[in-house]
ZANU-141768 format. One record per residue (C-alpha): residue number from 0; x, y negated, z. Coordinates in pm, 1 decimal. Last residue first. Layout:
BEGIN
+-----+----------+----------+----------+
|  nr |        x |        y |        z |
+-----+----------+----------+----------+
| NUM |        X |        Y |        Z |
...
+-----+----------+----------+----------+
***
This chain:
BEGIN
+-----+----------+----------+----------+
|  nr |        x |        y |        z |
+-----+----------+----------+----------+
| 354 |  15901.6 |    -37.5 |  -5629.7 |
| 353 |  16223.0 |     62.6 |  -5833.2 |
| 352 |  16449.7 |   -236.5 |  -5988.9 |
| 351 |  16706.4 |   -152.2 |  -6245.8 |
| 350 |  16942.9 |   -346.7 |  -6396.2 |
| 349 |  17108.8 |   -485.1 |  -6770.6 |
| 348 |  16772.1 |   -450.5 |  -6824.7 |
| 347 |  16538.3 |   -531.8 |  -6598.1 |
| 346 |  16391.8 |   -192.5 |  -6546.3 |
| 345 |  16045.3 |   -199.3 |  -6302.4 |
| 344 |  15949.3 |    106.5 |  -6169.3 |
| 343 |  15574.9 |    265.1 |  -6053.8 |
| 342 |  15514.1 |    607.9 |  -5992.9 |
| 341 |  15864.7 |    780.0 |  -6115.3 |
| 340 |  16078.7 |   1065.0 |  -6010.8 |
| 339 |  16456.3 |   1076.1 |  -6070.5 |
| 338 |  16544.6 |    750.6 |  -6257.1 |
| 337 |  16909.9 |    738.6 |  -6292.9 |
| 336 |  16940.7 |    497.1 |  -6609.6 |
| 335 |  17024.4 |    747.6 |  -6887.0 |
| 334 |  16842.5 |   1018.6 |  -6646.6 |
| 333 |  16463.6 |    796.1 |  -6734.9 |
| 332 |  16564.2 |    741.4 |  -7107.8 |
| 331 |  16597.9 |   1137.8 |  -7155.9 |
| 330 |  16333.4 |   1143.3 |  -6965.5 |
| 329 |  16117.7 |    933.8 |  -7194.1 |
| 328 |  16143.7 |   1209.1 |  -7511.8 |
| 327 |  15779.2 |   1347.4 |  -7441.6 |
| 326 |  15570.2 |   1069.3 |  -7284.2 |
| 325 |  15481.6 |   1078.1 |  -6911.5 |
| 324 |  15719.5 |    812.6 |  -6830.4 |
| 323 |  15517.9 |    581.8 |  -6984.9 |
| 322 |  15686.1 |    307.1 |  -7130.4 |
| 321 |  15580.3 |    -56.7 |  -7075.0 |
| 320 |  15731.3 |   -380.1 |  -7187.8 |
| 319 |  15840.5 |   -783.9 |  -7139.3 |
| 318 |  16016.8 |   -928.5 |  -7344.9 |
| 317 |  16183.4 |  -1229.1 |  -7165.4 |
| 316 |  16226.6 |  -1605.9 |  -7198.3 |
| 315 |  15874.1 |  -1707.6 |  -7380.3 |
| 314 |  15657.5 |  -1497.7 |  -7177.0 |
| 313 |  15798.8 |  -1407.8 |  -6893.5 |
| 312 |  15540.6 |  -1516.2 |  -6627.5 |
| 311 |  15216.8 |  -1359.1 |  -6826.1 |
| 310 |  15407.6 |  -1045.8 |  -6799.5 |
| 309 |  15426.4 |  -1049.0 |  -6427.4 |
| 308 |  15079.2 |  -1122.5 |  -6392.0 |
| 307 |  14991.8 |   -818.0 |  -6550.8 |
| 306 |  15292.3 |   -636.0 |  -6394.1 |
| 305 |  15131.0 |   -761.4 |  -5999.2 |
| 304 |  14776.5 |   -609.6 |  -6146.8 |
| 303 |  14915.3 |   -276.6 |  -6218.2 |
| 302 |  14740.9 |     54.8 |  -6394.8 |
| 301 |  14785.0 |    369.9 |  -6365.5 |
| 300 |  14680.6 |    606.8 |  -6659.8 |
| 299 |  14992.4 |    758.7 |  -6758.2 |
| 298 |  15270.9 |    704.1 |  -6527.0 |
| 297 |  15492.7 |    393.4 |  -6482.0 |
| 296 |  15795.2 |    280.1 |  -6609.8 |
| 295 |  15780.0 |   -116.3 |  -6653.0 |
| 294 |  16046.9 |   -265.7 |  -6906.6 |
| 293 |  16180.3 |   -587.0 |  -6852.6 |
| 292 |  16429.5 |   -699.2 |  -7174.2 |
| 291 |  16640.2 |  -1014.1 |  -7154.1 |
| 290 |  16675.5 |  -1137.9 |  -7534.0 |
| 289 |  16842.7 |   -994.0 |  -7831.8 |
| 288 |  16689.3 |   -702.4 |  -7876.2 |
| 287 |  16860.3 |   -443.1 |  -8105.4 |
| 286 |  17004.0 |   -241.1 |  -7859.9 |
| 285 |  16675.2 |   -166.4 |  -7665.7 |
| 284 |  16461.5 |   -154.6 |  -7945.1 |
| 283 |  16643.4 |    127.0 |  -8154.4 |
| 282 |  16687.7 |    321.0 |  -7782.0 |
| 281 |  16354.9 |    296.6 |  -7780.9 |
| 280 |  16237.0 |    415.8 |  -8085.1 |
| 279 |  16170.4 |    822.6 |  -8044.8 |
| 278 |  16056.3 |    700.2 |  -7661.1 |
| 277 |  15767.3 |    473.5 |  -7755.2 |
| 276 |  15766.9 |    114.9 |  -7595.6 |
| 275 |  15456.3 |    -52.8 |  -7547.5 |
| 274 |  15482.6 |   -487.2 |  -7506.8 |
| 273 |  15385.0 |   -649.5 |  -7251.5 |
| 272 |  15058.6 |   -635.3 |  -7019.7 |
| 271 |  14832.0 |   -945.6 |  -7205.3 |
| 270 |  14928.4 |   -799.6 |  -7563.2 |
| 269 |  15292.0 |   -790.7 |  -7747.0 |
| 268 |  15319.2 |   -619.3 |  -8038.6 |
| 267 |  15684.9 |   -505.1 |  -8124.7 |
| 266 |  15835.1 |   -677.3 |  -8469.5 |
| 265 |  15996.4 |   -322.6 |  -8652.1 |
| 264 |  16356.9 |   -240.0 |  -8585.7 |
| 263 |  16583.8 |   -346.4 |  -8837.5 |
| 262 |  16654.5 |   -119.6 |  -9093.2 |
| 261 |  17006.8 |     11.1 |  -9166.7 |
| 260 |  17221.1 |   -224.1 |  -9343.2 |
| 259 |  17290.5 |   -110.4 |  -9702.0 |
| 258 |  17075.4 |   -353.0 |  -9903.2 |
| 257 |  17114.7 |   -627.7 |  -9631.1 |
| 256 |  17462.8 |   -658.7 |  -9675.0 |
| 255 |  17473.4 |   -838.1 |  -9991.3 |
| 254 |  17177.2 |  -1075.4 |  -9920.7 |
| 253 |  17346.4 |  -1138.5 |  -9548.8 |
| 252 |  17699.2 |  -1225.9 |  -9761.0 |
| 251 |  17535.1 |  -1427.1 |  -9978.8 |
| 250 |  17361.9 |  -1643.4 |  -9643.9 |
| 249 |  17716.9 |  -1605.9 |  -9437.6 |
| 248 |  17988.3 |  -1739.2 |  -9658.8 |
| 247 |  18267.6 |  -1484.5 |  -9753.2 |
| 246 |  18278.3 |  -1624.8 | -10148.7 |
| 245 |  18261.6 |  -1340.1 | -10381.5 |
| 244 |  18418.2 |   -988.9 | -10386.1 |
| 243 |  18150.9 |   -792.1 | -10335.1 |
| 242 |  18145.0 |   -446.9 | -10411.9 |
| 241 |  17969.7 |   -130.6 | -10379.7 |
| 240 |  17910.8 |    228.3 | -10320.5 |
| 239 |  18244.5 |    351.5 | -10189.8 |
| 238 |  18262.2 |    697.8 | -10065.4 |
| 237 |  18214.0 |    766.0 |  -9707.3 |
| 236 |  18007.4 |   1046.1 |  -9849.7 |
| 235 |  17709.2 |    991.2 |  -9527.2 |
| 234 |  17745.2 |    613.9 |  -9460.5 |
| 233 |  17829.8 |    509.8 |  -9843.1 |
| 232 |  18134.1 |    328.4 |  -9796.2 |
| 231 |  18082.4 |    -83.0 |  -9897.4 |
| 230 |  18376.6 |   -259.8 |  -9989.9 |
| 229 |  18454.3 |   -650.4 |  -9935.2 |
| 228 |  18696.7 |   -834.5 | -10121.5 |
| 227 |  18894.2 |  -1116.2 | -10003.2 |
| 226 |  19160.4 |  -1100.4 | -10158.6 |
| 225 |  19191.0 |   -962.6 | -10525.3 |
| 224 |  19249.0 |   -604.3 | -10676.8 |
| 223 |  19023.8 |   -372.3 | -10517.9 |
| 222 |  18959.1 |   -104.5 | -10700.5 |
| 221 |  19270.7 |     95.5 | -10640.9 |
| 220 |  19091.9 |    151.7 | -10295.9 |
| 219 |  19262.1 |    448.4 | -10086.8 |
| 218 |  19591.9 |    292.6 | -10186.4 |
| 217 |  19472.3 |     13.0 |  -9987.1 |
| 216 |  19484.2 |    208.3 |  -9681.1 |
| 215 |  19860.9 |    323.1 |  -9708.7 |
| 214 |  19945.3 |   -105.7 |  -9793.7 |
| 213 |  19852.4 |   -232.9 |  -9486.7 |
| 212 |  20028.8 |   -521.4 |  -9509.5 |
| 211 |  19689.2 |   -730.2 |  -9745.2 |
| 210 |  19483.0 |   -705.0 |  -9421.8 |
| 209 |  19209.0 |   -420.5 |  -9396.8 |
| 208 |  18909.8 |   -535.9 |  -9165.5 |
| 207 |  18604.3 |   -269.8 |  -9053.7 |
| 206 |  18303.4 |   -263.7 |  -8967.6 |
| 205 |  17978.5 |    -40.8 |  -8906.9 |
| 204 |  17642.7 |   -121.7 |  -9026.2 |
| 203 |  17317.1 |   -137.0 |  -8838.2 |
| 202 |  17414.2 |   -114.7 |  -8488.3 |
| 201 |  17583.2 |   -414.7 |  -8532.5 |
| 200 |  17413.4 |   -628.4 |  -8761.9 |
| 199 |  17405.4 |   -941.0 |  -8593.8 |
| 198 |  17779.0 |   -891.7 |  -8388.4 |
| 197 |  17951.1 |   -833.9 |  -8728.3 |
| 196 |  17796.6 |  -1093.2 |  -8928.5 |
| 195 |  17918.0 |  -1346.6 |  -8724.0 |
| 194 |  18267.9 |  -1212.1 |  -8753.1 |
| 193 |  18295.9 |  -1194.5 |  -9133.9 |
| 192 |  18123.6 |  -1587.2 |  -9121.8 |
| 191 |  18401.5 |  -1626.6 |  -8884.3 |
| 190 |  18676.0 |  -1555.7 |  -9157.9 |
| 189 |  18942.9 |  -1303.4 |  -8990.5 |
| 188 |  19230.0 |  -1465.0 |  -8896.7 |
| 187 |  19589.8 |  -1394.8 |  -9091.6 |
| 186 |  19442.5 |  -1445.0 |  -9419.3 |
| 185 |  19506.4 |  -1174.3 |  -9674.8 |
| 184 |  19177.0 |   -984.0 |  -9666.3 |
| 183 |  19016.4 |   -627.3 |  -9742.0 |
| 182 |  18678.0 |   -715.5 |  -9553.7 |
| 181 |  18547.5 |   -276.6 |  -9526.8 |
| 180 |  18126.6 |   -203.7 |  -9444.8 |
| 179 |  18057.4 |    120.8 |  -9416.6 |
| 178 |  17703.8 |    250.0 |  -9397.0 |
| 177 |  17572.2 |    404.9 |  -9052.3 |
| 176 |  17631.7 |    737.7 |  -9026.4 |
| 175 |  17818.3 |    717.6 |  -8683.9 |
| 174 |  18170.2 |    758.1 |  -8670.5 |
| 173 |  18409.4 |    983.5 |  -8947.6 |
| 172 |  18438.9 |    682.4 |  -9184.9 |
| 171 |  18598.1 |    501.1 |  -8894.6 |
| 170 |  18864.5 |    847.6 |  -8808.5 |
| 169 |  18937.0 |    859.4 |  -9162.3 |
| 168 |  19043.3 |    501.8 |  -9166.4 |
| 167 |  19245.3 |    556.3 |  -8871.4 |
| 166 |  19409.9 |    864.0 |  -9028.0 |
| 165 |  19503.7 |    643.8 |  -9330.8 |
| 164 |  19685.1 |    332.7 |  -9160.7 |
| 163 |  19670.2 |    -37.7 |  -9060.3 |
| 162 |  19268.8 |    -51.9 |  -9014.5 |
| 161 |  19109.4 |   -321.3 |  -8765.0 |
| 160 |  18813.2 |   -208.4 |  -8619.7 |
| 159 |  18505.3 |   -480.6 |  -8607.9 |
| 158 |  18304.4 |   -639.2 |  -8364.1 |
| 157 |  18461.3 |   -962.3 |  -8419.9 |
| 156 |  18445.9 |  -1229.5 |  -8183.5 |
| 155 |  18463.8 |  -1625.5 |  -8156.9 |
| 154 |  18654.4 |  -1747.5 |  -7878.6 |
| 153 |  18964.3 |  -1909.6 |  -8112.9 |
| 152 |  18776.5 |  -1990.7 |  -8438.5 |
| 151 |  18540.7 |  -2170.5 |  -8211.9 |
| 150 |  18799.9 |  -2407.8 |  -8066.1 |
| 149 |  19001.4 |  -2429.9 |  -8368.9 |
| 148 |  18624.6 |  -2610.5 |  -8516.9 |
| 147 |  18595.5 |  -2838.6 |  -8194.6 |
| 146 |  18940.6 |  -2954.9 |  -8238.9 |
| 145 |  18934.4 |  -3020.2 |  -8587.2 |
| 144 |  18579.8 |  -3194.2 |  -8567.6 |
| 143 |  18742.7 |  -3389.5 |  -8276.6 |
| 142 |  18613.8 |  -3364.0 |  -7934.7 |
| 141 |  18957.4 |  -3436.7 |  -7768.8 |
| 140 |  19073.2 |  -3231.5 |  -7510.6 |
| 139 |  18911.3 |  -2985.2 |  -7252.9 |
| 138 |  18630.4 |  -2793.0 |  -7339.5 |
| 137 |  18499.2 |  -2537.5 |  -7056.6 |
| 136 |  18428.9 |  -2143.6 |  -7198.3 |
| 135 |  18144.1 |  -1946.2 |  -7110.6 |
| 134 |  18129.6 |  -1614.2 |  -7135.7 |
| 133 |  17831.9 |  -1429.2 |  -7289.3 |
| 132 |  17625.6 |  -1165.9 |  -7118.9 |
| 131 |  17668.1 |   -804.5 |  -7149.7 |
| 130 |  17404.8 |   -502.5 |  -7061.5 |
| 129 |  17520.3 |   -261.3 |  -6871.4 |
| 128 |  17610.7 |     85.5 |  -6965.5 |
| 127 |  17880.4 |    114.9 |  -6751.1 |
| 126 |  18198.0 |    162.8 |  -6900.7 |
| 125 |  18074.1 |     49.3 |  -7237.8 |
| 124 |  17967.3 |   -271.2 |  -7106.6 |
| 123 |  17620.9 |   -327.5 |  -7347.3 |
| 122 |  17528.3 |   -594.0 |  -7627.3 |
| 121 |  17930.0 |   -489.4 |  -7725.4 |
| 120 |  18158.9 |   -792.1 |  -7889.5 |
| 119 |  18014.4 |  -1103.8 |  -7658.0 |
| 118 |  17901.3 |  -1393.8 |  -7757.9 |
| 117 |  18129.5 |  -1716.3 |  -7671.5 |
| 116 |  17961.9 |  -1984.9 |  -7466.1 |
| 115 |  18133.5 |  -2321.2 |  -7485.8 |
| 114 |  18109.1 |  -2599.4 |  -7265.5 |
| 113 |  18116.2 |  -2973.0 |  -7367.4 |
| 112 |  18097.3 |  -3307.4 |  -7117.0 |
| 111 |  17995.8 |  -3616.7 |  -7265.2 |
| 110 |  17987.4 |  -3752.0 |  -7040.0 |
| 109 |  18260.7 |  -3834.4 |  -6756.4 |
| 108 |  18090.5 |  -4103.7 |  -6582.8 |
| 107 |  17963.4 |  -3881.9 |  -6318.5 |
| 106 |  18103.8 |  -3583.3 |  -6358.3 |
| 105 |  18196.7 |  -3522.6 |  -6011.0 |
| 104 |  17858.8 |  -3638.3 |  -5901.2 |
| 103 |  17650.9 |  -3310.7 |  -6058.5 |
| 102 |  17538.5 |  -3273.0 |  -6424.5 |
| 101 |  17822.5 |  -3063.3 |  -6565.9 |
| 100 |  17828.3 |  -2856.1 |  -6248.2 |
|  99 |  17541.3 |  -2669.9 |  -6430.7 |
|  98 |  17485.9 |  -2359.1 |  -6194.1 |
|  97 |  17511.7 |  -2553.2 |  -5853.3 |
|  96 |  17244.2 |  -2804.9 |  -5973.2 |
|  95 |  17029.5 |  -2475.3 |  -6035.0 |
|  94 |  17038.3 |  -2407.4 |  -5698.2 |
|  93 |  16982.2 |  -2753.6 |  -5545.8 |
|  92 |  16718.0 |  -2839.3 |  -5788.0 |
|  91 |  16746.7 |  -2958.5 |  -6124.9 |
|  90 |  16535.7 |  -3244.2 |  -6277.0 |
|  89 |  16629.8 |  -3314.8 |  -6702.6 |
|  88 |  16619.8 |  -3614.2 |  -6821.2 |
|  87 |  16927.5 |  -3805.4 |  -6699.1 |
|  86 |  17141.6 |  -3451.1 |  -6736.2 |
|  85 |  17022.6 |  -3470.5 |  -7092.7 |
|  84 |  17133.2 |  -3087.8 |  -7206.0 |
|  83 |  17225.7 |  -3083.8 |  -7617.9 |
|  82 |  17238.3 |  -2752.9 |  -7804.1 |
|  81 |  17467.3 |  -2682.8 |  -8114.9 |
|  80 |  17461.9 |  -2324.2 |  -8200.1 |
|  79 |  17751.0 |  -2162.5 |  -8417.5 |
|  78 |  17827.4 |  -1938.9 |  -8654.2 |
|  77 |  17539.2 |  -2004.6 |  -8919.8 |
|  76 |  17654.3 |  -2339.6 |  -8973.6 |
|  75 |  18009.2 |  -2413.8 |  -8821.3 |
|  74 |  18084.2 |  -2669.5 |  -9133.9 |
|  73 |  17722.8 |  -2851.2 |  -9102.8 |
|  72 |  17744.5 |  -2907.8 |  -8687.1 |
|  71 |  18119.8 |  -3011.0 |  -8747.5 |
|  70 |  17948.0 |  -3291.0 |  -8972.9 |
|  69 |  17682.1 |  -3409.3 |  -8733.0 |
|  68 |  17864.4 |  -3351.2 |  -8425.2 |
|  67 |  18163.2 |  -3601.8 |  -8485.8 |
|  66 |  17922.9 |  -3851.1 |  -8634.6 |
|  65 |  17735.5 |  -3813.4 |  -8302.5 |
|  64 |  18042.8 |  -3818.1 |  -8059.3 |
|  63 |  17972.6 |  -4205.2 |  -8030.1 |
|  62 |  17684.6 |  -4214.0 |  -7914.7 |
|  61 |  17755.9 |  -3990.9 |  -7637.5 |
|  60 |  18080.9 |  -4175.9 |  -7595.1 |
|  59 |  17840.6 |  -4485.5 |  -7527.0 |
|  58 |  17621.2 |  -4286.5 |  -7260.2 |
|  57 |  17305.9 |  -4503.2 |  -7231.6 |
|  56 |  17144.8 |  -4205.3 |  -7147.2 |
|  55 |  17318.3 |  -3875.9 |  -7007.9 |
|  54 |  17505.3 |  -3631.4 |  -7179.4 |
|  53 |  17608.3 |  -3254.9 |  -7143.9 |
|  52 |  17658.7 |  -3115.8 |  -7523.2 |
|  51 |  17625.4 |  -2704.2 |  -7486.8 |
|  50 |  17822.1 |  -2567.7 |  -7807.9 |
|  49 |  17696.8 |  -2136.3 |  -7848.7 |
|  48 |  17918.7 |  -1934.5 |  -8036.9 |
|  47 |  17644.2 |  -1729.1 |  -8282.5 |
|  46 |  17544.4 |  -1310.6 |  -8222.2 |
|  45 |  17433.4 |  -1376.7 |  -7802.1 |
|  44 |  17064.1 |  -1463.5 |  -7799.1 |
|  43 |  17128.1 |  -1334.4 |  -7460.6 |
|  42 |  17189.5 |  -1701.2 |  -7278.5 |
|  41 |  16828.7 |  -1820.5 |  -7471.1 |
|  40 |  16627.6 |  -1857.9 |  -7163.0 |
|  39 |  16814.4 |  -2009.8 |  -6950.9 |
|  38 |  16846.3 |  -2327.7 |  -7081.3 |
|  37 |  16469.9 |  -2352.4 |  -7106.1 |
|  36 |  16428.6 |  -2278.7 |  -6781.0 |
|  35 |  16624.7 |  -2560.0 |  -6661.4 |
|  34 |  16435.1 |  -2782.9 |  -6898.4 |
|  33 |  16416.4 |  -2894.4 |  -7299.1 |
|  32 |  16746.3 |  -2833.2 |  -7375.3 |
|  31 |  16752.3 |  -3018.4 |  -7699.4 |
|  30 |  16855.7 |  -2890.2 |  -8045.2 |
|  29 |  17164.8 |  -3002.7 |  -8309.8 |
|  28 |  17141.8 |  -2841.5 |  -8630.3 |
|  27 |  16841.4 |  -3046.4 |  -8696.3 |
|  26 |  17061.5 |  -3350.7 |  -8718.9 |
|  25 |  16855.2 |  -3704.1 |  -8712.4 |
|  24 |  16746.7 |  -3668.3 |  -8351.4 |
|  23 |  17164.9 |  -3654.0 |  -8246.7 |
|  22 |  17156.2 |  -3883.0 |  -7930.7 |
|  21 |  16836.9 |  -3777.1 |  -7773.0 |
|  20 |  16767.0 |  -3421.0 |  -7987.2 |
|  19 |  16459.8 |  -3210.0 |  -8045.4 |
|  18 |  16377.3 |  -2812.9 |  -7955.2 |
|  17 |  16667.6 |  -2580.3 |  -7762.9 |
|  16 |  16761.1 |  -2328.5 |  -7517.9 |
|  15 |  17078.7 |  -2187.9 |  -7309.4 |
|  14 |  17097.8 |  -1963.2 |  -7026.4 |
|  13 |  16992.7 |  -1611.5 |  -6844.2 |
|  12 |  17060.7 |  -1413.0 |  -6584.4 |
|  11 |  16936.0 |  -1621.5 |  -6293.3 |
|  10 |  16624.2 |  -1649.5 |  -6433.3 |
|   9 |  16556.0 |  -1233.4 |  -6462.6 |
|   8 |  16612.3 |  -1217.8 |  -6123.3 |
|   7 |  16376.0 |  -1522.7 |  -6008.7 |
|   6 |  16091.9 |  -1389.7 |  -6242.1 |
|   5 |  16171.6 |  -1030.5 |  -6060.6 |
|   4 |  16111.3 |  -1165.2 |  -5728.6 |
|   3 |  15830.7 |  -1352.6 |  -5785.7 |
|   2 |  15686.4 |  -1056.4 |  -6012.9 |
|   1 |  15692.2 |   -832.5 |  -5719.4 |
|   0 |  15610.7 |  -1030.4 |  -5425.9 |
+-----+----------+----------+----------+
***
């Protein structure tokens, strides 16, 4: 069957959820896994470092790594997700029990268990178009709020360029005319509310990092006086626009940012068969969702039964969509992906699957 085969596709490339808490209900910062299922569905909502908590009930070092949770929860807030999986609660078959280890007899005992997921830089592998899924990362040590907080300061990315000199600045104001966003900075790490920000507007703004040794670049900005201070290049001029040179803490640094980013793309209407994708947006939409994406190609007029149902089956883990292959601009879409003729073809994105 179609959409059995697909839902089981789709399953096994996603992970990570959340609702209420066992052993942290007081902290909203921390959510439950609420099933299998659930855990997978949230694997591609990829911009914030993702903390899975394995525990089972009446778990005293569960209990006891609450305090712990509850204040590195509030210091990693906005950069990182929290999510606890109750491997008492929670049934898992034989496949899925081979996909959480964490919950299987050699870790019996052992809870709490903590695995890291760390987002990754590009939403697609620039070698081969693919879409990228983040890599998970097993905590070993201590669970102290130090610990925990050097652990996510050491997998969390940037998708930034770095700029020592003056042709490589030329080169980033040269790229795509998105506006320019510059952290000049004098801390050897780059702040991971900078970083954050990075990965959820990327394709919106461009950035860049300018430590305090590269003195050639700063020369380009006599402005900037004081560390950290970020610069905003107009996206056409390259000239600079603006300035902010407050504290680099995610919820002023969104307000900044927002007045320069490019707009988001708008909220897609989703009815009983999915979602309709026009061609002069799609790319917009493709890059810019965060979740698993299955589009149906199909030509104008036909209609599926196996996609309604289909659709019905993804809701809440995937978006699912429709293009019609008939539309002016969709084979463009069609070669990107090597689709050569077209009756009927499902595109799980970071794959294709033709009927």
């Amino acid at each position: 069957r179609i959409d059995g085969t697909l839902r089981t596709l789709v399953l096994t490339a996603l992970i990570l959820g959340a609702c209420y808490s066992y052993y942290f209900e007081n902290n909203e910062r921390v959510a439950e896994v609420k099933s299998y299922d659930d855990l997978l569905a949230k694997i591609l909502d990829n911009v914030k470092v993702k903390i899975i908590i394995f525990v089972t009930r009446d778990c005293e070092r569960c209990e006891q790594l609450g305090e712990v949770v509850n204040e590195t929860s509030s210091s990693l807030a906005g950069v990182a997700q929290f999510l606890e999986f109750d491997c008492t609660k929670i049934e898992l078959n034989d496949r899925q029990k081979a996909a959480v280890p964490q919950c299987g007899p050699e870790f019996e005992g052992l809870h709490p268990q903590m695995t890291f997921f760390e987002p990754p830089v590009h939403k697609r592998d620039p070698a081969t178009g693919r879409r990228t899924i983040p890599r998970e990362w097993r905590f070993q040590g201590i669970a102290s709020i130090g610990e925990i907080n050097s652990f996510v300061k050491k997998i969390a990315p940037a998708a930034r360029t770095l700029l020592n000199t003056t042709s490589e600045l030329e080169e980033f104001i040269a790229t795509p005319k998105l506006a320019k966003v510059l952290l000049f900075s004098n801390r050897r790490d780059t702040p991971l509310a900078f970083r954050t920000l990075t990965l959820e507007y990327r394709r919106r703004l461009a950035f860049a990092e300018v430590k305090h040794t590269s003195v050639s670049v700063l020369k380009e900005f006599p402005s900037v006086t004081r560390f950290p201070t970020v610069v905003v290049l107009d996206g056409e001029t390259g000239r600079p626009i603006d300035t902010y040179t407050g504290e680099i803490q995610i919820e002023k640094l969104q307000d900044f940012l927002e007045k320069y980013a490019r707009p988001a793309p708008a909220e897609l209407e989703v009815g009983e068969e999915g979602a309709v994708l026009l061609p002069d947006t799609l790319e917009d939409v493709v890059e810019s969702y965060e979740k698993m994406m299955v589009i149906a190609v199909q030509r104008k007029g036909k209609k599926y039964k196996s996609w309604k149902r289909l659709v019905k089956e993804l809701t809440g883990f995937a978006l699912a969509a429709t293009l019609d292959a008939d539309e002016t601009g969709a084979e463009r879409f069609l070669k990107q992906f090597s689709i050569k003729t077209v009756s009927y073809t499902h595109l799980t994105l970071p794959t294709i699957y033709s009927v």
